[in-house]
C-alpha positions in Angstrom: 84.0 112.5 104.2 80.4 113.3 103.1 79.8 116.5 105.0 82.5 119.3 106.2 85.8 120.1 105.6 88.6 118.7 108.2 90.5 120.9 110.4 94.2 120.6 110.1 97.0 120.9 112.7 100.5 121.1 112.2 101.9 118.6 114.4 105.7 118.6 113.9 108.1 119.5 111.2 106.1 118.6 107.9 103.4 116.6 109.7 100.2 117.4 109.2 96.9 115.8 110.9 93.6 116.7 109.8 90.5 115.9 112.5 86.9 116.8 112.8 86.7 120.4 113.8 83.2 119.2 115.9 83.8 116.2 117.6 87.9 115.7 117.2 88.2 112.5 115.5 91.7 112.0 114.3 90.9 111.8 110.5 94.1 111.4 108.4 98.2 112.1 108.9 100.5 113.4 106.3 104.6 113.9 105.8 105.5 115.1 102.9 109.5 114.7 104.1 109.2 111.1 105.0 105.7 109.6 103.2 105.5 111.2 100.2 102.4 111.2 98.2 100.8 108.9 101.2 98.0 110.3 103.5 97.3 107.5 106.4 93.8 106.9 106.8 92.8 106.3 110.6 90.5 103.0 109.4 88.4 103.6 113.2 86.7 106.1 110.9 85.9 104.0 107.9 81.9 102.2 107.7 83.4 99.2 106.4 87.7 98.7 107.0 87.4 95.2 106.0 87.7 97.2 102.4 90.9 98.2 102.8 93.0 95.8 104.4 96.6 96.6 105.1 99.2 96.1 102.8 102.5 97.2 104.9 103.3 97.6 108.5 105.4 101.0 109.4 107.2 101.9 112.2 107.8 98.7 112.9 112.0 99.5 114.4 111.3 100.1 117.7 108.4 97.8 118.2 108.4 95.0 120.7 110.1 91.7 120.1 106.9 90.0 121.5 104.5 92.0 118.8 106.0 90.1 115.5 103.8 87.0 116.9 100.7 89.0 118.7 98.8 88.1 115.7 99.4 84.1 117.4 98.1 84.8 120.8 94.5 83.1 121.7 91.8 85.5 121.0 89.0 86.8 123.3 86.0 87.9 121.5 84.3 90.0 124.2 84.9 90.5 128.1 83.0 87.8 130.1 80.2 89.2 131.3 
């Protein structure tokens, strides 16, 4: 943040999400009740993600069989033009 103070919504239960009260950008998530002491950083809104690369994946029980190897699929940089 360099300017501002995030809104915050309660979402559900304990969740809280905090945003941009001008232009709505989801900023960062809390749960106390099932991520303590974590905040989730949405990394869209970072100048330079490659600074904080991931070091878990969550959520991950419902996910789709065919995502564990997405990461192997050939990779398109942009559309064709």
């Amino acid at each position: 943040m360099t300017k501002g103070v995030p809104k915050v919504f309660k979402s559900s239960g304990a969740t809280l999400r905090s945003f941009c009260g001008d232009c709505g950008t989801g900023l960062f998530y809390r749960n106390a009740e099932i991520l303590p002491g974590i905040v989730e950083v949405q990394l869209a809104t970072l100048d330079d993600a490659e600074v904080l690369p991931p070091t878990s994946q969550i959520e991950v029980a419902e996910r789709l069989g065919w995502m564990k190897r997405a990461h192997e699929l050939p990779e398109i940089q942009r559309f064709p033009e």
